[in-house]
C-alpha positions in Angstrom: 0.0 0.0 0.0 2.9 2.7 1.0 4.7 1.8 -2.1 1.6 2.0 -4.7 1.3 6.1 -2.7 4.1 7.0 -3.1 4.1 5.6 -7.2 0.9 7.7 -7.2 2.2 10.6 -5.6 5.5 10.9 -7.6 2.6 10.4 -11.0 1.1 13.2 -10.0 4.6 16.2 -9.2 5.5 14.6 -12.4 2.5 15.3 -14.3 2.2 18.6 -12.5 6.0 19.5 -13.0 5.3 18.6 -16.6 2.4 20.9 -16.6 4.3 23.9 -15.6 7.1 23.5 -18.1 4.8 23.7 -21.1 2.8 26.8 -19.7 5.8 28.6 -19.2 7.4 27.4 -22.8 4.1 27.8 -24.4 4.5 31.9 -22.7 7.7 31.8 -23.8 7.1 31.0 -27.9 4.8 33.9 -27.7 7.4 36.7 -26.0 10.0 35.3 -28.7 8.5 36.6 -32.2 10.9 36.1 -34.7 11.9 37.3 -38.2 12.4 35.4 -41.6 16.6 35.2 -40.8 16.9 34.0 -37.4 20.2 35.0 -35.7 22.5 32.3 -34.1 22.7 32.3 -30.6 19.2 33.3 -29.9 17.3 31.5 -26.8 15.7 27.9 -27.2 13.7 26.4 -24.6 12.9 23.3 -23.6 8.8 21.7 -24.7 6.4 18.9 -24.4 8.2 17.0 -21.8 7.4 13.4 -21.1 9.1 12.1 -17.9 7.8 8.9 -17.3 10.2 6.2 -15.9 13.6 8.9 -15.8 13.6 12.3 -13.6 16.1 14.9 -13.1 16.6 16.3 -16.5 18.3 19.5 -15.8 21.9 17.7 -17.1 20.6 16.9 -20.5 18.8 19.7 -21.0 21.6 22.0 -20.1 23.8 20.1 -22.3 21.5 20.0 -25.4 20.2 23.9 -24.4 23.9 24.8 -25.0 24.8 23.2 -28.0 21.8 23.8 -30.4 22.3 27.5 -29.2 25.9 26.9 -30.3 25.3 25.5 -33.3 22.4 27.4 -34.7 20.2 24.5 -34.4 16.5 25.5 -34.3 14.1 22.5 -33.4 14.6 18.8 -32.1 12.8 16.0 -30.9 13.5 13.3 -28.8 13.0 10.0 -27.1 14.4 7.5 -25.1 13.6 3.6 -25.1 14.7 1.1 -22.4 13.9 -2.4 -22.7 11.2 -1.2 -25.6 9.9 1.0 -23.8 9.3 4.8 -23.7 10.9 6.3 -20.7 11.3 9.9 -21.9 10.4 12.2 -24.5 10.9 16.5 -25.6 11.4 18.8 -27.7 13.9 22.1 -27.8 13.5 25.4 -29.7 11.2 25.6 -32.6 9.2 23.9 -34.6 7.8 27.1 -36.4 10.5 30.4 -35.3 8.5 32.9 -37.0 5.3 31.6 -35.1 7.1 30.9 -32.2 5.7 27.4 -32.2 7.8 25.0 -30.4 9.1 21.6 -31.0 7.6 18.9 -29.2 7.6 15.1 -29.7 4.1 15.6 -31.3 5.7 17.6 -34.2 5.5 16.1 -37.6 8.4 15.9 -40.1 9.7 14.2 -42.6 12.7 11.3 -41.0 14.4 11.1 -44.7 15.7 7.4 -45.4 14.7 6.6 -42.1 12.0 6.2 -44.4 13.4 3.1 -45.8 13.1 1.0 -42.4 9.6 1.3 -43.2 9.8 0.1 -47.0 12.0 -3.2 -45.6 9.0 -3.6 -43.5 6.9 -3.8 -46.2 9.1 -5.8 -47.9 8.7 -8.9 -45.2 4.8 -8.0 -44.7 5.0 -9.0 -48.9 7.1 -11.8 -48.1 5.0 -12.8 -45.3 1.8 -12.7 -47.6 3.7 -14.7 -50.5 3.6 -11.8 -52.9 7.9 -11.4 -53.2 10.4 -13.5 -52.1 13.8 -12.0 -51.0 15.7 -14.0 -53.1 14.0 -14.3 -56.4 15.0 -12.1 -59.8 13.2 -8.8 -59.8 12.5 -9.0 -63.6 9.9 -11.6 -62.4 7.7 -9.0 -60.5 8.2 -5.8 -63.1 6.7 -4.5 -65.8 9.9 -3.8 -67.5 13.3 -5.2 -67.5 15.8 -4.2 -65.2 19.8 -5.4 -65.5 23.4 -4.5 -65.4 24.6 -3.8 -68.5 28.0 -4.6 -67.5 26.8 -7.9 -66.1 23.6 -8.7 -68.2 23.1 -12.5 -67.5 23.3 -11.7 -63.5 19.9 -11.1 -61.9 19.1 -8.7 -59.3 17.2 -9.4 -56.1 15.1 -8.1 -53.2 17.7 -8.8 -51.0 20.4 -7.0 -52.3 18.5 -4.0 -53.2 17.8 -3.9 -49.5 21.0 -4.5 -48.7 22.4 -2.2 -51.3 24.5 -4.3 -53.0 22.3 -4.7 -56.4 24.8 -3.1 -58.4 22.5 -0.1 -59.4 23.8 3.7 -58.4 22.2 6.4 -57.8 24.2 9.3 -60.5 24.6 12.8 -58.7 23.7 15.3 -59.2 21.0 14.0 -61.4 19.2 12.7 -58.0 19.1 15.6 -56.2 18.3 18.0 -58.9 16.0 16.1 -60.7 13.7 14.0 -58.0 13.0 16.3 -55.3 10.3 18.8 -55.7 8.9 22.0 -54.2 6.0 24.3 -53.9 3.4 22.1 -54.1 4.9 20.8 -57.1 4.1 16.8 -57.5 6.6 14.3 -58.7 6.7 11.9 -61.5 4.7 8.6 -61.3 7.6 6.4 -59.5 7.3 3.4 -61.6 7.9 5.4 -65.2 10.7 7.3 -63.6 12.0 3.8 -62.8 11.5 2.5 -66.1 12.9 5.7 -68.0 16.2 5.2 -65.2 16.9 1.8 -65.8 16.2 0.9 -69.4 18.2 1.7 -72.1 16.6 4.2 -74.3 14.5 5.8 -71.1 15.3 9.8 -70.7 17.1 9.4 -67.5 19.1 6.5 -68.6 23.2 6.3 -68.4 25.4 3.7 -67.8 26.6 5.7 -64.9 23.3 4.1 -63.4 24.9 1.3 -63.1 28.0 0.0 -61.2 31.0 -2.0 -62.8 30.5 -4.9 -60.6 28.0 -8.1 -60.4 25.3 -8.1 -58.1 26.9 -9.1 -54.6 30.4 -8.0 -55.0 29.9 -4.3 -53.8 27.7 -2.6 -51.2 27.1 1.2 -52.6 24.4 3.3 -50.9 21.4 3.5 -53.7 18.2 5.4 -52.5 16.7 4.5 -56.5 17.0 1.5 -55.9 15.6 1.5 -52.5 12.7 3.4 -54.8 12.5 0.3 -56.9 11.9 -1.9 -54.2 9.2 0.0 -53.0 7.9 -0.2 -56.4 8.0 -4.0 -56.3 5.7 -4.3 -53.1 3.4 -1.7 -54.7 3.2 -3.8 -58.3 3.3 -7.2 -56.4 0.2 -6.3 -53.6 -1.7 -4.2 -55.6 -1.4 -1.1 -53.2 0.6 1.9 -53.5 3.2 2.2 -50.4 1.2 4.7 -48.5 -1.7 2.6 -48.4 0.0 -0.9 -47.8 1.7 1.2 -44.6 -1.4 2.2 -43.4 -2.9 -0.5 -43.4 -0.2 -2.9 -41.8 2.1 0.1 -40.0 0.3 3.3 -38.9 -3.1 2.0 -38.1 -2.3 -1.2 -36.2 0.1 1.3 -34.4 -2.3 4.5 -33.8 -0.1 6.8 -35.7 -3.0 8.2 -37.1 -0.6 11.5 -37.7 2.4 9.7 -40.1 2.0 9.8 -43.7 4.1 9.5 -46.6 3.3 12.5 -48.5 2.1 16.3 -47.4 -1.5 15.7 -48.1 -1.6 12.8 -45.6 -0.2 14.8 -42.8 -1.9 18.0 -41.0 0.4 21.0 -41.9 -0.3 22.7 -39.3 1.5 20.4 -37.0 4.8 19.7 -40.0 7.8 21.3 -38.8 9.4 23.9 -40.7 13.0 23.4 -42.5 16.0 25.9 -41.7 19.1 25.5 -43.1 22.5 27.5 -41.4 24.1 29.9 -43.8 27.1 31.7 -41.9 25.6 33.5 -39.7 22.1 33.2 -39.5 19.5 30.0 -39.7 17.1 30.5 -43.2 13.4 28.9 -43.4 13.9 26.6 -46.4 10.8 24.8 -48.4 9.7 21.5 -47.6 10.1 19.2 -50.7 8.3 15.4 -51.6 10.8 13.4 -53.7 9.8 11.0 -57.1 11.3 7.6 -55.0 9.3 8.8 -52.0 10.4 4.6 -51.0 13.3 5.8 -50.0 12.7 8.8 -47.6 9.3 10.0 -48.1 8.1 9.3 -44.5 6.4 12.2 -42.1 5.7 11.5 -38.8 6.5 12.4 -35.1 8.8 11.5 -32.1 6.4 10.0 -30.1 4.6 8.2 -33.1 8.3 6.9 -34.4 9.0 5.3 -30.9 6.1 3.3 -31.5 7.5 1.7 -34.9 10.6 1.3 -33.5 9.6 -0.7 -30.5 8.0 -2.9 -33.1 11.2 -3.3 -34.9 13.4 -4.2 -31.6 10.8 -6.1 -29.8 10.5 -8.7 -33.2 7.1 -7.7 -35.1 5.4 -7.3 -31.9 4.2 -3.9 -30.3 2.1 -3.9 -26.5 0.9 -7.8 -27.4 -0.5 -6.8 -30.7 1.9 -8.9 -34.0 2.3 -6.8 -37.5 4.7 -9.4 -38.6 5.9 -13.0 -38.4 8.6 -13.2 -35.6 10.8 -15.2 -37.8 10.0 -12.6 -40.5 10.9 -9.5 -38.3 14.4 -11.6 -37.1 15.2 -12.3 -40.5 14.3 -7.9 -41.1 16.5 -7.1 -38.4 19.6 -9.8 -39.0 23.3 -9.4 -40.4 23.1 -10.7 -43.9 26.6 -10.6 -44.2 28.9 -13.2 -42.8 32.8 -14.0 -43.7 31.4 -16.4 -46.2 29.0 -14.1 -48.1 29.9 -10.6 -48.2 30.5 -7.3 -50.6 34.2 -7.4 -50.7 34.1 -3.4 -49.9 32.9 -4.0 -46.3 34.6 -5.3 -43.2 31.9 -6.8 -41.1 33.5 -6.1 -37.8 32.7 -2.9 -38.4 29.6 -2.9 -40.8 26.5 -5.1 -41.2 23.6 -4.8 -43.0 19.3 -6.1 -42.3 16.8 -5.6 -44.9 17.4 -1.3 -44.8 18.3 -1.7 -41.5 22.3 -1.5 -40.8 24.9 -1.0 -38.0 26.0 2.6 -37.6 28.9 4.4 -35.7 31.6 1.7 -36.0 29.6 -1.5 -35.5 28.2 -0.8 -31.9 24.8 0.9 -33.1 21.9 -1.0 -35.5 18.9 1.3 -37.1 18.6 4.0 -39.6 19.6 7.4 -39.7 18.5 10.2 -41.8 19.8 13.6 -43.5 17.9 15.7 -46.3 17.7 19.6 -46.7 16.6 20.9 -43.5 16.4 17.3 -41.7 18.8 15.3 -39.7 17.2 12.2 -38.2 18.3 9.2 -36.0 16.8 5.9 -34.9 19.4 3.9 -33.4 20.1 1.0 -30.6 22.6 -0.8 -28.8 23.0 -4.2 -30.4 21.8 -5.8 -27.6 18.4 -3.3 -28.3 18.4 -2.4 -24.6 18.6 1.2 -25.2 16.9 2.9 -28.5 17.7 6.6 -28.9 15.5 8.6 -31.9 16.6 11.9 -32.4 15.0 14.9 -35.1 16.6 18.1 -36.2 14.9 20.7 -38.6 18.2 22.6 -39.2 20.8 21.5 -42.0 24.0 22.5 -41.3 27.2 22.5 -42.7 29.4 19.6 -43.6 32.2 20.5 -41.1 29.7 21.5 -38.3 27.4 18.3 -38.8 29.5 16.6 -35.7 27.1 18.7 -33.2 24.0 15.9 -34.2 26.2 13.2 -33.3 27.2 14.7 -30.4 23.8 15.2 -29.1 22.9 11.7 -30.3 25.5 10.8 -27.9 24.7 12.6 -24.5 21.1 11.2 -25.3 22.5 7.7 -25.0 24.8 8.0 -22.4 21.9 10.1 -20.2 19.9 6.4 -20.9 22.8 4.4 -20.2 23.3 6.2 -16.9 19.2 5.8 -16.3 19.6 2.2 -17.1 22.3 1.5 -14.8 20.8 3.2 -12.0 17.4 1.4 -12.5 19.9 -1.7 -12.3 21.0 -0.6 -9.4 17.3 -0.2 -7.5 16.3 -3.4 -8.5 19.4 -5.3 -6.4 
């Protein structure tokens, strides 16, 4: 009885302490009005905390506070999982600076090729349904014909598009200047950009599309090809990728505010995209891309943590199964081995699931996320004890982009300190 009181009681300072933050942040977006070149250096506050299993957050706070101040850094989100579960969540600074709208785990915006954990979901839920198999020639399932002209007779599979070892490149800047697109602008139908990409005679067609090595031998980071295999569940189910997720992702999960494309999101809640140019942060326009498969994705924090758990905890999410365990295992596994492996990676130190992958030197496993105004992480330890999601709305420079990894880092180490002192309680 004295222990269920004293749970109850430390509920309800939390909830109230919670409370009070938020007042005084919501106050404080409305004394901060801003204008359409934000200054570096300006104040950021702290929004839309969660505590629920970790207290005392005046260390991390002051510690991210500083360094998005630092760095020019206007919004970011984030959460913490232990043992698949949420134990914190909260935003910093700005979802919306000319509004003064803050950031808060609820904010929408788009996670980039996090995107793509999402399409090798959809990959096993076809698998699991018998429509694909990971291992068969993609030419079966495609309305058009798709090989390496350098290696013609070698097929191309599931599995190593997901993998990205197919042999098929993306050619810069082509990608970047011609799939993205902005005002309201809509892309291409994906599957005849495909086509015109990958078969001779197409508009977009090079052999520069293409790498000088079979299927297998190399692993080289494609996101058309991740496109194309998001094409491939779309053909083979019958359902375009947006509607295949929500009917086996976002609705079994309640993220009834994730979408693929602008239209399916509410605006009003989207971040805003800044990028850092010298000395001031600029509002840039939001974009949707032609292989939306490989980073088309919108949602939040809090509705991320969910999809995430799913992933670690095998398929399964609060009792309820999207996907075979065996399926979600085989998702989430290293394909490569001694035996069977691009000869451009050392697996000590990188390993690749079905777009999932290790990070940071072997000693992370997710996805992480970069586009024009987003920086996005979705990482565990390998032994998925500790799951760390982190968004930024701010691009910054090449030599400055240390500061997200940075952050990504006190984030874990603040869990990994929770974690051990939870340890400690228990004995």
């Amino acid at each position: 009885m004295k222990k269920a009181i004293i749970f109850q009681t430390l509920a309800l300072l939390i909830f109230m302490s919670s409370c009070n933050i938020n007042t005084k942040n919501v106050q404080n977006a409305k004394e901060n009005t801003a204008y359409s070149q934000t200054k570096i250096g300006s104040a950021q506050f702290e929004n839309g905390t969660h505590q629920m299993l970790i207290k005392n957050n005046s260390a991390i706070d002051s510690i991210i506070k500083r360094k998005i101040n630092s760095a020019g850094i206007v919004g970011i989100g984030a959460a913490i999982i232990i043992d698949k579960k949420v134990v914190w969540q909260k935003g910093y600074g700005y979802a919306d600076k000319e509004k003064g709208i803050p950031f808060t785990p609820s904010t929408i915006m788009n996670i980039a090729s996090i995107s793509k954990t999402f399409t090798g979901f959809c990959i096993m839920k076809a698998v699991e349904q018998g429509k694909v198999s990971l291992d068969e020639d993609i030419n079966n399932y495609l309305p058009f014909k798709v090989t390496n002209p350098n290696f013609p007779d070698e097929k191309i599979t599931l599995r190593q598009l997901a993998t990205h070892t197919s042999g098929l490149a993306d050619r810069y800047p082509f990608y970047t200047d011609s799939t993205y697109f902005y005002d309201g602008k809509k892309p291409e139908d994906l599957g005849e950009f495909l086509e015109n990409y990958y078969v001779k005679g197409g508009k977009y067609y090079s052999k520069d599309n293409f790498l000088n090595s079979k299927p297998g031998k190399i692993r080289d980071y494609s996101n058309i090809a991740a496109g194309l295999a998001g094409y491939i569940v779309e053909i083979r189910t019958g359902k375009k990728l947006n509607e295949y997720s929500k009917q086996f992702i976002f609705n079994p999960l309640k993220m009834n505010n994730s979408g693929w494309f602008l239209s399916e999101v509410d605006i009003d809640k989207h971040s805003k995209s800044y990028e850092k140019k010298g000395e001031f942060v600029l509002p840039i326009k939001l974009f949707e891309g032609t292989t939306y498969p490989d980073g088309g994705v919108r949602t939040s924090v809090d509705e991320l943590s969910r999809f995430f758990i799913t992933l670690l905890n095998d398929g399964e999410y609060k009792g309820k199964r999207l996907l075979k365990k065996d399926l979600a295992e085989e998702m989430l596994k290293f394909q490569y081995t001694e035996a069977n492996k691009p000869d451009s990676v050392n697996i000590k130190k990188m390993n690749s699931g079905i777009f999932w992958a290790t990070k940071m030197g072997g000693t992370r496993i997710g996805h992480n996320g970069s586009g024009a105004g987003v920086r996005t992480f979705m990482l565990s330890d390998l032994e998925r004890k500790i799951g760390i999601i982190v968004f930024f709305n701010t691009s910054l420079a090449e030599k400055d982009e240390n500061v997200f990894f940075d952050i990504y880092e006190d984030l874990y180490k603040y869990a990994k300190d929770a974690e051990l002192n939870q340890l400690q309680k228990r004995d």
